[in-house]
DOMARSE-764776 format. One record per residue (C-alpha): residue in one letter; x, z, y; residue number from 0. Coordinates in steps of 0.5 Angstrom, whole numbers, plus 500, padded with zeros to 3 digits. Each point is the difference from the previous one (the first is absolute). Layout:
BEGIN
REC  res  east   up  north    n
REC    A     X    Z      Y  NUM
...
# end
This chain:
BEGIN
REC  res  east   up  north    n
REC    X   717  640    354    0
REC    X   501  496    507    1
REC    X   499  505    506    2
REC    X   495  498    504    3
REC    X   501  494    506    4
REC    X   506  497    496    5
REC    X   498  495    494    6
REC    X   504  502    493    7
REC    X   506  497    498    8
REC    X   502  495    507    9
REC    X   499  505    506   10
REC    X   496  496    503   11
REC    X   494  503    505   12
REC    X   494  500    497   13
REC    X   496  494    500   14
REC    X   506  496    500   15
REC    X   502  497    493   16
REC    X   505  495    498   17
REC    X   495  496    495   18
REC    X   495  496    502   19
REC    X   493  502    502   20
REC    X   495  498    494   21
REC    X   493  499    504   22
REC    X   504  494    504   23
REC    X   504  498    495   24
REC    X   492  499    497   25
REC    X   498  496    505   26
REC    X   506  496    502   27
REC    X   499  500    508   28
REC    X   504  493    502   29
REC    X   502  500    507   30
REC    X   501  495    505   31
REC    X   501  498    508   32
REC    X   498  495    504   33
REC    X   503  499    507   34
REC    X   496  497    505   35
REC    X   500  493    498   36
REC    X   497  501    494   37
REC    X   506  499    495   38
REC    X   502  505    496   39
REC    X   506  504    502   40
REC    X   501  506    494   41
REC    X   497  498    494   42
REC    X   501  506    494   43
REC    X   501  500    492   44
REC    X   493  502    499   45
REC    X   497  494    504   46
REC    X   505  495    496   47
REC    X   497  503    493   48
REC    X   492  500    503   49
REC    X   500  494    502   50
REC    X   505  495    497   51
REC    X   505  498    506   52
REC    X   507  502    501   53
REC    X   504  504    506   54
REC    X   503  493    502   55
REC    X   493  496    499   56
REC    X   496  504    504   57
REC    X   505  502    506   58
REC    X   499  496    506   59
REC    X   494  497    497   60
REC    X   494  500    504   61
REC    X   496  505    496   62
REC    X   492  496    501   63
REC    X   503  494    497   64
REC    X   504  504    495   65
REC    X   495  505    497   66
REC    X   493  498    503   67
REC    X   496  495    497   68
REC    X   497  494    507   69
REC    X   493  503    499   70
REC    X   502  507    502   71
REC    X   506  498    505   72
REC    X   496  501    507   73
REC    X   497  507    496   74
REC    X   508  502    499   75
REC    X   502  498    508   76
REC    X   494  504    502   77
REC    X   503  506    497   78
REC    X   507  499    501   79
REC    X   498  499    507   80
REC    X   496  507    501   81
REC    X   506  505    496   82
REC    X   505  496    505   83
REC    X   496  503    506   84
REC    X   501  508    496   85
REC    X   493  500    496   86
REC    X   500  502    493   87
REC    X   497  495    494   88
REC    X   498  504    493   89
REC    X   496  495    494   90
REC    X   501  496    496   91
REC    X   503  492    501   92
REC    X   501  495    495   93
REC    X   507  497    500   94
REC    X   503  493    496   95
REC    X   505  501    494   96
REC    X   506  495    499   97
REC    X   495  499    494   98
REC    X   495  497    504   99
REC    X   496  506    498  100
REC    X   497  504    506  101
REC    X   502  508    499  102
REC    X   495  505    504  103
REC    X   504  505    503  104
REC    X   498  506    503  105
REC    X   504  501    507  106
REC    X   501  506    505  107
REC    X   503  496    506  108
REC    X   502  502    506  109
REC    X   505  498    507  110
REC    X   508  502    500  111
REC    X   504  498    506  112
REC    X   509  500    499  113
REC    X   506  502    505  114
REC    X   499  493    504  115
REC    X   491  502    500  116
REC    X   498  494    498  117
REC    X   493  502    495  118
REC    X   501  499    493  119
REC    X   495  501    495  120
REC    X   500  505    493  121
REC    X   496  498    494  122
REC    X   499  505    494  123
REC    X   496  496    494  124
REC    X   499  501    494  125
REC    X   496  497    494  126
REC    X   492  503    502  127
REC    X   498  500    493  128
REC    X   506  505    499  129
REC    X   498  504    506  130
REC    X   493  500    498  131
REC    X   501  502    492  132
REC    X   504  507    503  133
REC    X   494  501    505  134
REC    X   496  500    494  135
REC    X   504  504    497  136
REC    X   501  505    505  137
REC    X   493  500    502  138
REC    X   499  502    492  139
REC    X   505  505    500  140
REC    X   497  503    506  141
REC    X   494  500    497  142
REC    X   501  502    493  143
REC    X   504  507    503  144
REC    X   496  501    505  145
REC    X   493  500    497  146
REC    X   502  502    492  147
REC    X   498  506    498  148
REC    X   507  501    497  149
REC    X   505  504    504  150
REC    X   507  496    502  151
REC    X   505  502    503  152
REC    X   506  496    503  153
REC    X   508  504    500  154
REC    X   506  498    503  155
REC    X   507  500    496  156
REC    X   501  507    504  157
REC    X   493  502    495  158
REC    X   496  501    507  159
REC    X   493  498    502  160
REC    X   500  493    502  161
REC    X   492  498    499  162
REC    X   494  504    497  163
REC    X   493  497    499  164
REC    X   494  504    502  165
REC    X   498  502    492  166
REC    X   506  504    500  167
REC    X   499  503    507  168
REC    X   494  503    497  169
REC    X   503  503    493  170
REC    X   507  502    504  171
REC    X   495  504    506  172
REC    X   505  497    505  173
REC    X   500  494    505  174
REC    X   504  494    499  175
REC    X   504  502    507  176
REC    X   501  507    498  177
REC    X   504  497    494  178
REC    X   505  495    503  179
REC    X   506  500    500  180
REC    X   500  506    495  181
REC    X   501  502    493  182
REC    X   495  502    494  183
REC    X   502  508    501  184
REC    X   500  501    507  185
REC    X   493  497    500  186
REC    X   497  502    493  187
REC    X   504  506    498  188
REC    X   496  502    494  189
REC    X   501  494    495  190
REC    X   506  499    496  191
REC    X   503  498    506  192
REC    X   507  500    495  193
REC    X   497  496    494  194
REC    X   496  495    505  195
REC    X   507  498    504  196
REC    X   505  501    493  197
REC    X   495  493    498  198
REC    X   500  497    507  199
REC    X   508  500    499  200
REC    X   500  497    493  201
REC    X   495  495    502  202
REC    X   504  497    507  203
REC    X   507  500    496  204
REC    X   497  497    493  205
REC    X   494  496    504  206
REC    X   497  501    492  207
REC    X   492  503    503  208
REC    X   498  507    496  209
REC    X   493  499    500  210
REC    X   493  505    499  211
REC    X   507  507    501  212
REC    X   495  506    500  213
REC    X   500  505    505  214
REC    X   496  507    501  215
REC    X   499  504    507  216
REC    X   497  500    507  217
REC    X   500  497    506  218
REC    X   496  502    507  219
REC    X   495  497    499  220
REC    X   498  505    493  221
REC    X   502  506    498  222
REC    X   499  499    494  223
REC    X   505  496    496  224
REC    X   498  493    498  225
REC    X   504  495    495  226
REC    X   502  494    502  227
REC    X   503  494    496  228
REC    X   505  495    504  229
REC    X   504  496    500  230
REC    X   506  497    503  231
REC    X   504  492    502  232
REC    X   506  499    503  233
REC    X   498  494    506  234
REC    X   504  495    499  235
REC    X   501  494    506  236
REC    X   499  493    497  237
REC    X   509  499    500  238
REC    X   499  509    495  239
REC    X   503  503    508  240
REC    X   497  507    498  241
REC    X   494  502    506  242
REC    X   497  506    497  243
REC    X   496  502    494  244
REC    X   492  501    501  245
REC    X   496  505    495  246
REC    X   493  500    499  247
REC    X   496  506    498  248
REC    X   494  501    497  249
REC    X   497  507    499  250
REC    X   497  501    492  251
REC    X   499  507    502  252
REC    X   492  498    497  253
REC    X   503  495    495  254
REC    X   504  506    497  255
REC    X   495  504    501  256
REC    X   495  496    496  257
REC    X   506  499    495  258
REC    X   500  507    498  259
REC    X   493  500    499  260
REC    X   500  495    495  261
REC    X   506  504    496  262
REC    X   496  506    500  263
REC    X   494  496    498  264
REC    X   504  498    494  265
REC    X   504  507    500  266
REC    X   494  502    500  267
REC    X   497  496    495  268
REC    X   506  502    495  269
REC    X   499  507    500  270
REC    X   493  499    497  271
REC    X   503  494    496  272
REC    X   505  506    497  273
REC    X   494  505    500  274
REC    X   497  497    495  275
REC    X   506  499    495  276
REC    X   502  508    501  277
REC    X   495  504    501  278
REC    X   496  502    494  279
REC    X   505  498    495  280
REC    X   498  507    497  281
REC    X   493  504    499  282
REC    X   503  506    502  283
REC    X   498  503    507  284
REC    X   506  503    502  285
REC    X   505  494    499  286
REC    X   494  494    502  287
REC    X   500  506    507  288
REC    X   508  498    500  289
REC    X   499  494    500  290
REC    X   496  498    505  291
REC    X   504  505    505  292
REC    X   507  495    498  293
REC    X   497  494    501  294
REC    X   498  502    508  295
REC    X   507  503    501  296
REC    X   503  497    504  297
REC    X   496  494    499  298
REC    X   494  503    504  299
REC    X   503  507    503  300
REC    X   506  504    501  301
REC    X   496  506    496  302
REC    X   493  500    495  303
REC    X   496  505    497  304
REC    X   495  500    494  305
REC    X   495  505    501  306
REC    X   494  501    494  307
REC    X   495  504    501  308
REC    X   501  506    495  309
REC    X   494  498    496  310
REC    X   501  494    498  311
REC    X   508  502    497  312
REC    X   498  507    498  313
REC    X   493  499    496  314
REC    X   501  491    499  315
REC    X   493  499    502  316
REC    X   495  499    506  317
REC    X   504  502    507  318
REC    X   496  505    502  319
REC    X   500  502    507  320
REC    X   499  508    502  321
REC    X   494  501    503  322
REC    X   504  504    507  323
REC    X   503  495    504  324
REC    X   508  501    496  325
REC    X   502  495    495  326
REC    X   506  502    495  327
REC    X   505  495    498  328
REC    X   506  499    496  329
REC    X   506  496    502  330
REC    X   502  495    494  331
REC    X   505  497    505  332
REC    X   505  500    505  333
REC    X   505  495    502  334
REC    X   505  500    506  335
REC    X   504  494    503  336
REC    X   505  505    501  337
REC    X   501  505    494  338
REC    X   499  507    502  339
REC    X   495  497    507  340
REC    X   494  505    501  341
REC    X   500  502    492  342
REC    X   499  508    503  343
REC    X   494  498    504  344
REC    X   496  498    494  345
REC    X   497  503    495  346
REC    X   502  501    493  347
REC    X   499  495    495  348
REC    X   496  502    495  349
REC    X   496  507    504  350
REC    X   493  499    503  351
REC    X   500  502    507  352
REC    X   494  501    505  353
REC    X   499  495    506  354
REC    X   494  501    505  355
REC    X   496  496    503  356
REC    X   504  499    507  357
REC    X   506  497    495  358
REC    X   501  492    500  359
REC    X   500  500    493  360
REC    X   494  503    499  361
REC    X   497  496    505  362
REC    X   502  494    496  363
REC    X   497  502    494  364
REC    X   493  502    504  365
REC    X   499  493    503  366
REC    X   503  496    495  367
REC    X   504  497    505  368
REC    X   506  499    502  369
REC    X   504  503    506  370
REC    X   504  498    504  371
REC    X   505  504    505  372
REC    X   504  496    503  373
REC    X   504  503    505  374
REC    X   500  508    498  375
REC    X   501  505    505  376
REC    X   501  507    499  377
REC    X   492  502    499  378
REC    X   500  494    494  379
REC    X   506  504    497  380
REC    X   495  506    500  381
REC    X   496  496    496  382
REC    X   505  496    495  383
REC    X   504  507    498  384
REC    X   498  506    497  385
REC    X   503  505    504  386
REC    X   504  500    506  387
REC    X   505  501    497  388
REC    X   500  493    496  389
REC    X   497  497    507  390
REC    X   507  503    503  391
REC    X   504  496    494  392
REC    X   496  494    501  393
REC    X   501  499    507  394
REC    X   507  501    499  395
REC    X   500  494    495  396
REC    X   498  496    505  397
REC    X   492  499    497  398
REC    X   498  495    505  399
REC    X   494  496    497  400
REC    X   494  502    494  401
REC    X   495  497    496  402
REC    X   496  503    495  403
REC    X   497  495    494  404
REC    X   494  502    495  405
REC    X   502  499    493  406
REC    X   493  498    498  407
REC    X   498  497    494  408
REC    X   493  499    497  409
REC    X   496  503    506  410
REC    X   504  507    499  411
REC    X   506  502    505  412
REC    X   505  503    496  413
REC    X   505  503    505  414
REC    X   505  495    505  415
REC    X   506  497    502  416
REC    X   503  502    506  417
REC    X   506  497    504  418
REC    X   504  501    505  419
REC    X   507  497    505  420
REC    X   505  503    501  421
REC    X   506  495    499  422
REC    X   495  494    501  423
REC    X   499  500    508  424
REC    X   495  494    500  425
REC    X   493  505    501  426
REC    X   495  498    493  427
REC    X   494  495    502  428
REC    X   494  498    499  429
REC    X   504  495    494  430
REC    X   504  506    498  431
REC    X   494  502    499  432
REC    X   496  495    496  433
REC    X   506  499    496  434
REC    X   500  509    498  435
REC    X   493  499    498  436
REC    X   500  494    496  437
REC    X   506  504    496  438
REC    X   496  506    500  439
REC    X   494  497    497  440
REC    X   504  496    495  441
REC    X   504  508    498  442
REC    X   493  503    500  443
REC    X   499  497    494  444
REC    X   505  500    496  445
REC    X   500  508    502  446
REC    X   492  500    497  447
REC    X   502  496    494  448
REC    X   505  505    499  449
REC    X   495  505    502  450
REC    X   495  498    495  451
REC    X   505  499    494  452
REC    X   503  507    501  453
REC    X   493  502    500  454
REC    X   499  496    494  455
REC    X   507  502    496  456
REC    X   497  507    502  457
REC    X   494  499    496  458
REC    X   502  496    494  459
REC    X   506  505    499  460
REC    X   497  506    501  461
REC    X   494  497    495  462
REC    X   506  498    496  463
REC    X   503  507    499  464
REC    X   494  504    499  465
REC    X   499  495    494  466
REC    X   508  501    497  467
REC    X   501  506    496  468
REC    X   503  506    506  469
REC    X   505  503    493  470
REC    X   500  497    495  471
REC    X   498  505    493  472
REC    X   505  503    496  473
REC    X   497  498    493  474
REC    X   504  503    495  475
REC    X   506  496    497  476
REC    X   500  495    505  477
REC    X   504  502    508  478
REC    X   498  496    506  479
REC    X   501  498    506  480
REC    X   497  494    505  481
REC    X   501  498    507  482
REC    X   495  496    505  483
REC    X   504  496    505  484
REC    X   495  497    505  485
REC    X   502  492    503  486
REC    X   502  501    508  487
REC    X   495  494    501  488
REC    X   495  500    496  489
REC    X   497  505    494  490
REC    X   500  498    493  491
REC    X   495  501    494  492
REC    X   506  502    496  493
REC    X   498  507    496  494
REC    X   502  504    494  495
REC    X   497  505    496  496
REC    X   502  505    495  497
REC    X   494  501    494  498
REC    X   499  506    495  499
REC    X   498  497    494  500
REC    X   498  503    493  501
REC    X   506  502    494  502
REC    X   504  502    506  503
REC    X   501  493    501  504
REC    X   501  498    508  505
REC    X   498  493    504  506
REC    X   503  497    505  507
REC    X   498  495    505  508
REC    X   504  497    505  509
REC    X   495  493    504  510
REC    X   500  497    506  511
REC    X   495  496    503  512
REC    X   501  493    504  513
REC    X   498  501    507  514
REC    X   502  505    506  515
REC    X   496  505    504  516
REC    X   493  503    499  517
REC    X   498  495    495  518
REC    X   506  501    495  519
REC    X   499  508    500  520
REC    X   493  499    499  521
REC    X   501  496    494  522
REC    X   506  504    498  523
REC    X   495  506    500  524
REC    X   495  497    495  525
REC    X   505  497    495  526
REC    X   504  507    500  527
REC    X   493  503    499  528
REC    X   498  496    494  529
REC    X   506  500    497  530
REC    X   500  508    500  531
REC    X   493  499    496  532
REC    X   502  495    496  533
REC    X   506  504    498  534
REC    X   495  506    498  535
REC    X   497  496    495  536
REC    X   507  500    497  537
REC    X   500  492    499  538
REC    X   506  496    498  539
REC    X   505  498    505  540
REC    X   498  492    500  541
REC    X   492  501    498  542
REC    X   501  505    507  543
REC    X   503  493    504  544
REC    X   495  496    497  545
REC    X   493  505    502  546
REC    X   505  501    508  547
REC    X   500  493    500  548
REC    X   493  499    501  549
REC    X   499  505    504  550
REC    X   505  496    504  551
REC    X   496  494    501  552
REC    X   494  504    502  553
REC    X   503  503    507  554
REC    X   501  497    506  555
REC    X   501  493    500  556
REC    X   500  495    495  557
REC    X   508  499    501  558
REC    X   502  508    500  559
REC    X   504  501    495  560
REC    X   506  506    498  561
REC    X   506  501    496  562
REC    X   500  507    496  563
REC    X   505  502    494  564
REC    X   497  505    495  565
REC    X   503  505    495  566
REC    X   499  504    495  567
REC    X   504  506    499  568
REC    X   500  505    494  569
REC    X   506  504    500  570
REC    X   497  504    493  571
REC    X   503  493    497  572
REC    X   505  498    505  573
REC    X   496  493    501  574
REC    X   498  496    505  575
REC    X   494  495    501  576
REC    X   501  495    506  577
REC    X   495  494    503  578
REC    X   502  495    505  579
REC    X   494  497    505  580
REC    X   505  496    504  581
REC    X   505  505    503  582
REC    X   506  501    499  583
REC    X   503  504    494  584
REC    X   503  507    499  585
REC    X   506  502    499  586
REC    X   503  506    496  587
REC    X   507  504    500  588
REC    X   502  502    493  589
REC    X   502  507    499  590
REC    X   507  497    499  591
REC    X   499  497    508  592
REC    X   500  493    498  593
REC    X   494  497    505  594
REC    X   495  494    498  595
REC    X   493  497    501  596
REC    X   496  500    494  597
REC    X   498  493    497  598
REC    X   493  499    501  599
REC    X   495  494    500  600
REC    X   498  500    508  601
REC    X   493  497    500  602
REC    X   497  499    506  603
REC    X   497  503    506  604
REC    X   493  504    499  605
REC    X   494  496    503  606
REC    X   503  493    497  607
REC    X   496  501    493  608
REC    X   499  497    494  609
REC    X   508  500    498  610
REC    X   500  507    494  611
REC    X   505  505    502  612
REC    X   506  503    494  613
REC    X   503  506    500  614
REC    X   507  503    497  615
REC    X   502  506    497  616
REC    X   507  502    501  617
REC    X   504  507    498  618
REC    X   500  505    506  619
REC    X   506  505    497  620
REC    X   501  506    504  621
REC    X   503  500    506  622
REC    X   497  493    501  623
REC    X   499  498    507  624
REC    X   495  495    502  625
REC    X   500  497    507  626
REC    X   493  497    503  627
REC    X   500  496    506  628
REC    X   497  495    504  629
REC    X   503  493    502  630
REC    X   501  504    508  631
REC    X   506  504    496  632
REC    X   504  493    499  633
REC    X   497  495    504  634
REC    X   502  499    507  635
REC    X   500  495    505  636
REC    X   507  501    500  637
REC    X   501  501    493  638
REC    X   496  496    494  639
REC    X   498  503    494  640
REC    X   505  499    496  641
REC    X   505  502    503  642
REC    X   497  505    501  643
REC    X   498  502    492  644
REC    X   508  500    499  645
REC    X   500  505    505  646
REC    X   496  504    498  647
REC    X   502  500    493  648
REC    X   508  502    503  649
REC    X   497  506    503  650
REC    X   497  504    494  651
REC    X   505  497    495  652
REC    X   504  506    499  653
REC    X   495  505    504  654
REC    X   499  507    498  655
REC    X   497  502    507  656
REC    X   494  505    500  657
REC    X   494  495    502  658
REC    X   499  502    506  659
REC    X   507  498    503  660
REC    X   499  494    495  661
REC    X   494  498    505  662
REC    X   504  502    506  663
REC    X   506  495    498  664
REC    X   496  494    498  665
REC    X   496  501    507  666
REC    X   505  501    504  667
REC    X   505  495    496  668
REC    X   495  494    499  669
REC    X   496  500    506  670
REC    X   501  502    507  671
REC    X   494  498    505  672
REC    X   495  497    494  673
REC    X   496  493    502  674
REC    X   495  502    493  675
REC    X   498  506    499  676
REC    X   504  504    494  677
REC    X   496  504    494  678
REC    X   506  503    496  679
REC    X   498  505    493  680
REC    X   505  502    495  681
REC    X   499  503    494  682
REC    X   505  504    496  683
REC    X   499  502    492  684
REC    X   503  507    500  685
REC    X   501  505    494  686
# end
């Protein structure tokens, strides 16, 4: 960098350049000097070039007769005359060409006297229309800098203030006499002063302008920080001599501010997009809890909470509200931003706690409404947290912020979401808080669709087991053993029963209805039941199927239907009589171990009528196993049912394990979190 007072590179003061001017190379002043005769006595290059004539064609010509046309001559002799007496002439004049063409020139005229004293006469012209297209020009320029809303700044090579126009004025707080002369830093300390110079530099050595470059900070006229685009150009005069560079600043503080209100918009409208496809994607109550505390952080908060009142986890029905002014709540969920953040100051998931009326929480619940707290000071703290205690640790966590939603659902408020910043310094507002109540509704009801299926899988399962046989009897010669197993989801209609017949003879059932829930359970009972009646009447096996297959089409609606699997067991005789409506057959291990399903005619499911059923007889020697199962045993989502059958006959081939650890090994080997309720009954022929 030159020091200032020298130009770089030729040690020349400053204003002094070895390169010709741009702005007179543009108008191309031509000079001339008239003596007092009128002849023309100096005549310059830019003269010869605007008008036609040489050096040696106009010197010592009289300058009227050469250059001005006879109408305007008297004109021209009474101008010349009044320079010759000291005044000064500006205007325009037209002049003629060696052409034969008139030329209007602008002239600055004025007396000159040589060492003997005789006066002379100085002409300065140039083209007038060239003179007016840059007055023009400048008239536009100062016009545009002046009036335009954009700030604009003219440096020098040395990086110092040459011209700022009144916009920039009002963004820097400064006035332009103030900044003269000096540097960004000396004047605007608290920008990037460092990146905004690092450009300057780059744009005077390559001339490659750098447009809308951000810049974040504060001036004197704000002491907020604001953003600003700008953008930089080398200027250039008309031969490329380097003047400088001029920058214009705009302040897009409200455009970046509007911007980031549109991508929170759509952020927004992304959390609830993702709402959609992640919550609710199981019927159970804790988890779906879950699932609405991972989507809010840390998309919505640093910290979420998800509190049921305890009525409507503990008893799955109506959430009751206690008559005092207290509520109990359960915490499904807790999610931090930062693992470990605030966790003790919560209550433990899953244990009922009592909040009176004085906490946000219960405020929220009693008005239906959310809450909003968006600064939290240490009386709010009292308010959120437990004890003082929890109070101590969330102030340490950083809670700045808070806001409680009602899961409400159907008219019912069943419990909250509450949410707070800690990393997040940004307070919740009015939209944060539209957008924590949408996603509160749309959890509420996935949280009461969960509630209302737990209370119906409680029902149906509980009328399902009351239904089942609690241990099966011991009849003689014959061992059981039987399993329940409920679906995780929904529960079934599958069921088994073990019936004393006469002649020492034992029946046993294995069904299971086509449906799930109360309904199933509900047709699963009649049919157990009349097959128990049935069975009294000591009726074949398939005359048996053919009576509960009317019985089938008469229950629920006209499409219900069930498979079932019948067998007769006579260990007197060591036969068995076997019937199949649709279900899958039974299997036997032979005293020797050897392990296979029984053939038997599979019929069709009861309820579907009209078609007879069959029965077969095989041997049941000593020691015999039979195995009754429904198809949840060895159907899966993971697993179909023929790979499933193959399994199962790999397990008990060869097996001499007690019954109750048989049922043990199947369960425990062929199912892990059952999809389909399982019914399992096993029969052994002992001596």
């Amino acid at each position: 960098m030159a020091e200032r007072g020298t130009r770089a590179g030729d040690g020349r003061p400053d204003g002094v350049s070895a390169a010709p001017g741009g702005l007179l190379d543009l108008l191309r002043v031509a000079a001339l000097v008239l003596r007092s005769d009128a002849r023309i006595a100096l005549w310059s290059p830019e003269a010869e070039s605007m008008l036609g004539f040489s050096a040696a064609e106009a010197l010592g010509r009289d300058a009227g007769v050469l250059l001005v046309a006879p109408e305007n001559r008297s004109r021209a002799r009474e101008l010349f005359r009044s320079v010759r007496t000291g005044a000064r002439w500006a205007g325009v004049f037209p002049l003629r060409h060696k052409d034969g063409s008139t030329r209007r020139v602008e002239f600055r005229t004025m007396q000159l006297r040589d060492a003997d004293g005789d006066i002379l006469a100085l002409g300065l012209g140039t083209d007038a229309e060239t003179v007016r297209n840059v007055e023009r020009d400048l008239a536009l320029s100062h016009i545009l800098v002046r009036q335009s809303p954009v700030g604009i700044a003219v440096f020098d090579a040395d990086l110092r203030w040459l011209r700022v126009n009144p916009s920039l004025e009002r963004m820097n707080g400064v006035p332009e006499e103030a900044v003269l002369g000096r540097r960004v830093g000396e004047v605007l300390p608290a920008l990037d002063v460092e990146a905004i110079e690092s450009r300057m530099r780059q744009v005077l050595e390559t001339g490659e302008p750098l447009l809308d470059q951000q810049t974040i900070g504060r001036t004197a006229a704000d002491s907020e920080d604001h953003a600003y685009s700008e953008s930089y150009h080398r200027l250039e005069d008309p031969n490329g001599r380097v003047l400088g560079l001029a920058m214009a600043i705009l302040d897009v503080s409200e455009r970046q501010r509007a911007a980031a209100e549109v991508a929170e918009a759509r952020e927004r409208l992304a959390v609830i997009a993702e709402a959609g496809v992640r919550i609710g994607t199981t019927l159970d109550l804790r988890r779906t809890a879950g699932e609405l505390a991972d989507v809010a952080v840390p998309q919505l908060a640093d910290l979420a909470a998800v509190d049921v009142l305890d009525s409507v986890v503990r008893l799955g029905g109506t959430a009751a509200v206690r008559a005092d002014d207290s509520l109990d709540f359960q915490e499904l969920a807790l999610k931090a931003r930062r693992p470990g953040d605030a966790f003790s100051t919560r209550d433990p998931v899953g244990e009922p706690v009592s909040y009176d009326s004085s906490r946000v929480i219960t405020q929220c619940v009693r008005e239906a409404r959310p809450i909003l707290l968006r600064h939290v000071d240490y009386a709010a703290l009292r308010r959120i947290a437990r004890d003082d205690a929890a109070v101590e640790e969330l102030r340490r966590a950083g809670v700045h912020s808070y806001l409680a939603a009602p899961l409400t659902a159907r008219g019912e408020v069943l419990g909250t979401l509450s949410l707070c910043r800690t990393v997040n310094h940004r307070p919740f507002d009015d939209q944060d808080l539209t957008l924590a109540a949408e996603l509160a509704a749309r959890a509420a009801i996935c949280i009461d669709n969960a509630r209302l299926y737990g209370r119906e899988r409680t029902t149906a399962l509980t009328l399902q087991r009351s239904l089942l046989p609690q241990e099966p009897p011991h009849q003689g010669g014959i061992e059981v053993a039987s399993r329940y197993l409920p679906a995780g989801s929904e529960v079934g209609g599958d069921w088994f029963d073990v019936l004393p017949l006469r002649g020492d003879k034992v029946g046993l059932v294995v069904g299971d209805v086509m449906g799930k829930g109360v309904h199933a359970a509900a047709i699963m009972g009649q049919l157990r039941t009349a097959t128990r009646a049935l069975a009294r009447l000591d009726l074949p096996p398939a005359e048996l199927m053919d009576h509960l297959d009317g019985i089938a089409a008469s229950l629920g609606d006209s499409d219900t239907l069930a498979t079932c699997l019948y067998v007769v067991c006579d260990p007197r005789h060591g036969r068995c009589e076997v019937s199949r409506a649709g279900h899958l057959p039974p299997a036997m291990v032979a005293p020797d171990g050897r392990a296979a399903f029984l053939d038997v005619a599979a019929g069709v499911p009861l309820g579907v009528g009209g078609v007879p059923f069959s029965a077969v007889e095989r041997e049941l020697p000593e020691g015999a196993l039979l195995v009754l199962f429904t198809d949840g045993l060895v159907e899966s989502h993971d697993m179909p049912v023929d790979a499933g059958l193959r399994n199962l006959l790999q397990l008990l081939d060869g097996t001499r394990l007690p019954l109750e650890e048989t049922c043990d090994l199947l369960l425990g080997t062929l199912k892990g979190e059952p999809d389909d309720d399982v019914a399992l009954l096993l029969a052994r022929h002992r001596p």
